[in-house]
N, C-alpha and C positions, 0 to 999 in steps of 0.2 A: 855258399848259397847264392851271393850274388853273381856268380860265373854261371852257374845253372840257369837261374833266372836270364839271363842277358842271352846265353846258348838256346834258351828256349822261344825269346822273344826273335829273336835272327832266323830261325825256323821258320816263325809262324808268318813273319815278313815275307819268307823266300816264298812260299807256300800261295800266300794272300796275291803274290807279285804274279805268278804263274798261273792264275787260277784257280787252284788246286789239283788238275788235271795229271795223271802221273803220265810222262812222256809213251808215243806210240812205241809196241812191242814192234820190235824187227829181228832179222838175222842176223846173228853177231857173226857170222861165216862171210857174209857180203859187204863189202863197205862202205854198198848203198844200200838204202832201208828197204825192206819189201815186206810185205805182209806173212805175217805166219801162214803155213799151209792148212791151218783146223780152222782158218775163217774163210768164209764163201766168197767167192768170186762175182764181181758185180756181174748182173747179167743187163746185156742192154735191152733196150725200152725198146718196144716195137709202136710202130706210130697204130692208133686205132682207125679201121674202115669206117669210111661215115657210108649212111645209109642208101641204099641203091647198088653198093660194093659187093665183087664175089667173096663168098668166104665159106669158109670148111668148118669151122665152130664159132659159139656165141662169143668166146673171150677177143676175137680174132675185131668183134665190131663196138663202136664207139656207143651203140644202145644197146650193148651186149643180148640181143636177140641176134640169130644166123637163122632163118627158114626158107624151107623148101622141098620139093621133092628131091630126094635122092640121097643116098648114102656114100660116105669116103669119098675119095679124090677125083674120083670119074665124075661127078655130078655136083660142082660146088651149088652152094644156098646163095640167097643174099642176104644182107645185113638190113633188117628192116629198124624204120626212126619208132625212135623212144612213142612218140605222140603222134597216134593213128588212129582213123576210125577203125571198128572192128564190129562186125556183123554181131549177132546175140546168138545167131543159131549152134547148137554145139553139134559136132563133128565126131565122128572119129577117125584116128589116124593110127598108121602102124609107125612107131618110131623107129630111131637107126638100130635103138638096142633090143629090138624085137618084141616092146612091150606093147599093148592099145593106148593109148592117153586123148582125153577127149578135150579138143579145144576151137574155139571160135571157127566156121566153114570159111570167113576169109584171112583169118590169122591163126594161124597152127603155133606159133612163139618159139616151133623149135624145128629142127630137119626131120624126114620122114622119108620112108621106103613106099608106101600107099596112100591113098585116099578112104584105107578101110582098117577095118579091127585086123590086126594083126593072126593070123591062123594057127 
């Protein structure tokens, strides 16, 4: 009983010692560690547009708003700032995805093919 007891206590030390953390999975094929293939690969960070920047979508800007006339790569937007005045009057616009959305006459919030209801 008391070998159990002492085996158990030396455990719980190794354990306590290492944080509990159980060492990272790698390739026992390489003899250097790399990452299993079923985890995702880091993707790098793109730096964010600040405002007044061209940009082709809203993720692309640091106020994630992208507006403008025009649609895809031919006709980038700009990334307009988080805190702006914006008109009252409502608009409507044709969007890239061909639907109407109607928003502010001097900020639309998002890219646009017209200045009109989409047809």
């Amino acid at each position: 009983m008391r070998y159990v007891l002492v085996g158990f206590l030396a455990l719980f030390v190794a354990c306590v010692a290492t944080g509990g953390a159980p060492p990272p999975r790698t390739n026992n094929t390489n003899p250097r560690p790399r990452p299993i293939a079923d985890e995702p690969a880091p993707t790098p960070k793109r730096e964010a547009k600040p405002a007044g920047a061209s940009c082709l979508a809203a993720a692309e800007c640091e106020s994630g708003t992208c507006e403008g006339q025009g649609c895809g790569n031919d006709a980038p937007g700009t990334c307009a700032p988080a805190a702006r005045g914006c008109t009252r009057d409502a608009r409507q616009y044709c969007g890239c995805d061909g639907k109407t959305f109607t928003a502010s006459g001097s900020c639309p919030g998002q890219r646009f093919s017209a200045k009109t209801a989409c047809p």
